[in-house]
Structure formats: structure tokens, C-alpha cells
C-alpha positions as CSV (number, residue, x, y, z in Angstrom):
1,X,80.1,126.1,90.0
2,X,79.6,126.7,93.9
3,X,83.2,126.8,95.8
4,X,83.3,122.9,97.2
5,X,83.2,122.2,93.5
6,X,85.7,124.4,92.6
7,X,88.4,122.6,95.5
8,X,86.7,119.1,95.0
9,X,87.8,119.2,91.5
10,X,91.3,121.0,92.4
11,X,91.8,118.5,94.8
12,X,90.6,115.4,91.8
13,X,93.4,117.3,89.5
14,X,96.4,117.1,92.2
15,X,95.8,114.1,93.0
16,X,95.5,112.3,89.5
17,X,98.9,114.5,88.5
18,X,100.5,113.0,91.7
19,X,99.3,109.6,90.6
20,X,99.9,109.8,86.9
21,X,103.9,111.6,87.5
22,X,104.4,108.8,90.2
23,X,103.3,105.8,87.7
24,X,105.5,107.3,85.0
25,X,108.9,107.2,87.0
26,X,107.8,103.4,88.0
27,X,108.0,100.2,86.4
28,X,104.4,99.4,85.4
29,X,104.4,96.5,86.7
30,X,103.3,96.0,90.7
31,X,105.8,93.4,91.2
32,X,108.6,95.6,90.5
33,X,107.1,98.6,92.2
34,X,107.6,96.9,95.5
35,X,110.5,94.8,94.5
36,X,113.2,95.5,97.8
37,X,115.8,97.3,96.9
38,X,117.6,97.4,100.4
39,X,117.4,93.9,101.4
40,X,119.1,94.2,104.8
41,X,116.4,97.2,105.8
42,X,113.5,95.8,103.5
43,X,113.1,99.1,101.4
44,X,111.2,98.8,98.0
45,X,111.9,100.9,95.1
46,X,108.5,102.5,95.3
47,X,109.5,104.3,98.6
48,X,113.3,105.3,97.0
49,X,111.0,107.1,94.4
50,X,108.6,108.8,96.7
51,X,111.7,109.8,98.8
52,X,113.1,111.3,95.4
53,X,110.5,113.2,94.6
54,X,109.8,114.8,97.7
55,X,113.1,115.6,98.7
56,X,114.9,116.0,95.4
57,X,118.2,115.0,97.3
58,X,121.3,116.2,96.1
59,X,123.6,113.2,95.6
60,X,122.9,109.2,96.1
61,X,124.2,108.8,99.3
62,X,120.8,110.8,100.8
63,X,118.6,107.3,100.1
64,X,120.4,106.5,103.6
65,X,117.4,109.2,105.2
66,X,114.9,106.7,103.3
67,X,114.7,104.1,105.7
68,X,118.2,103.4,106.1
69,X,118.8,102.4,102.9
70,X,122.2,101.2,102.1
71,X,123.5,101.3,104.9
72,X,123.8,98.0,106.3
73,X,125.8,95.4,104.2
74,X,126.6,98.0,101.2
75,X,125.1,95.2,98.7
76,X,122.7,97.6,96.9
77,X,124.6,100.5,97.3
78,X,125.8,100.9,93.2
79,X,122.0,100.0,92.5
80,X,120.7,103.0,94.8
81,X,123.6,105.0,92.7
82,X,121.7,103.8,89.0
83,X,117.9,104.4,90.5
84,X,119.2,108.1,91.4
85,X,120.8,108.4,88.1
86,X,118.1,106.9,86.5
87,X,115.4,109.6,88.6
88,X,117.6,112.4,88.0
89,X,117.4,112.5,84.5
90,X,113.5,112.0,84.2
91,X,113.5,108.1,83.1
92,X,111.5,105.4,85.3
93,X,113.5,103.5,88.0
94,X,114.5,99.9,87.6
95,X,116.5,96.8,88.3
96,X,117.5,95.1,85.0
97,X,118.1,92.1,86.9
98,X,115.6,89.3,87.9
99,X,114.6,89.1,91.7
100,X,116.2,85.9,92.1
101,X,119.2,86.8,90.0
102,X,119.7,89.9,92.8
103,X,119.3,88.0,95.7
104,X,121.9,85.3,94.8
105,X,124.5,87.8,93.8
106,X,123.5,89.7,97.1
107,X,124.1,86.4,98.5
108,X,127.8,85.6,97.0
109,X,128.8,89.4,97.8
110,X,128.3,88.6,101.6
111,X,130.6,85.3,101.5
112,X,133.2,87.4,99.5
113,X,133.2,89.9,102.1
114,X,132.6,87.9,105.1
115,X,129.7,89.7,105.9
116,X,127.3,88.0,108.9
117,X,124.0,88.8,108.8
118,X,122.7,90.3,112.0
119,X,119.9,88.4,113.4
């Protein structure tokens, strides 16, 4: 086996690792892979993983350096709290609530906070 080999195959191994360690920390399903977590900055949970694993931050509050996430109305703040929890120790990230089920109880938040919507 002739060196090009020898990386071409390194290179097949990282990158089926990568793939394989980032499938099992996801939701198998592609729906829920990019499922928005931070509705206000459009941030899917795929991305709040990759962020995760590459910079193994130290407390929940660091997903803000992921696209801003949680830090406009505060709505999926607790659920950026669970998916770190969740990360940190080794299970697969996910929302146990339906899609629709979020978004209306995002909605009723913001009328019991008063929060407006910036267009």
C-alpha cells in the first residue's frame, strides 16, 4: 500500500467516525435534526450539536456563541439548558415536544411576557 492510500483511507476513517459519533448524538430522524431550536435566530439543533462538539463549552449559557442562540426572547433558553445536559452526559439531543406543540407554547410565553417580535 503506496502512501496516497495509506491517507486516502485515513482520511475515509475520520470522516466515517465524524459522521457515525455525530448521528449517534442526533435524533435519527432528518426532521428533528434540523428542527429550530432558537426560533427568534432560526438555529437548528444540528448546529447546537456541532457547536458542542467542537467547543465542548463549559456551561449552557455558551450556545449564545452558536448563532446567537438564546438570546433574543429567552423562549428556548431551559431547552438549550436540557440539550446541554442531555450532550454532556453522552445521550442524543432532543425536544420531547411536537414542532407545533413548541411553537404555540413559544407563542403564549411572548403574550405572557409582552414580548414584541422585532420585525
Amino acid at each position: 500500500m503506496d502512501l496516497s492510500n495509506t491517507l486516502n483511507l485515513k482520511f475515509f476513517l475520520a470522516i466515517f467516525h465524524e459522521k457515525m459519533y455525530f448521528r449517534y448524538m442526533m435524533d435519527d430522524t432528518p426532521q428533528e435534526n434540523e428542527r429550530e431550536v432558537c426560533i427568534c435566530f432560526h438555529v437548528p439543533l444540528h448546529k447546537l450539536v456541532k457547536f458542542y462538539r467542537l467547543h465542548h463549552p463549559a456551561v449552557p449559557s455558551l450556545f449564545s456563541q452558536c448563532y446567537s442562540a438564546g438570546t433574543g426572547c429567552g423562549w428556548c433558553i431551559p431547552f438549550l439548558q436540557k440539550i446541554y445536559e442531555q450532550l454532556k452526559q453522552g445521550q442524543p439531543a432532543t425536544i420531547k415536544m411536537s414542532k407545533e406543540e413548541y411553537l404555540s407554547r413559544r407563542k403564549e410565553y411572548h403574550r405572557q411576557t409582552n414580548y414584541q417580535e422585532k420585525s
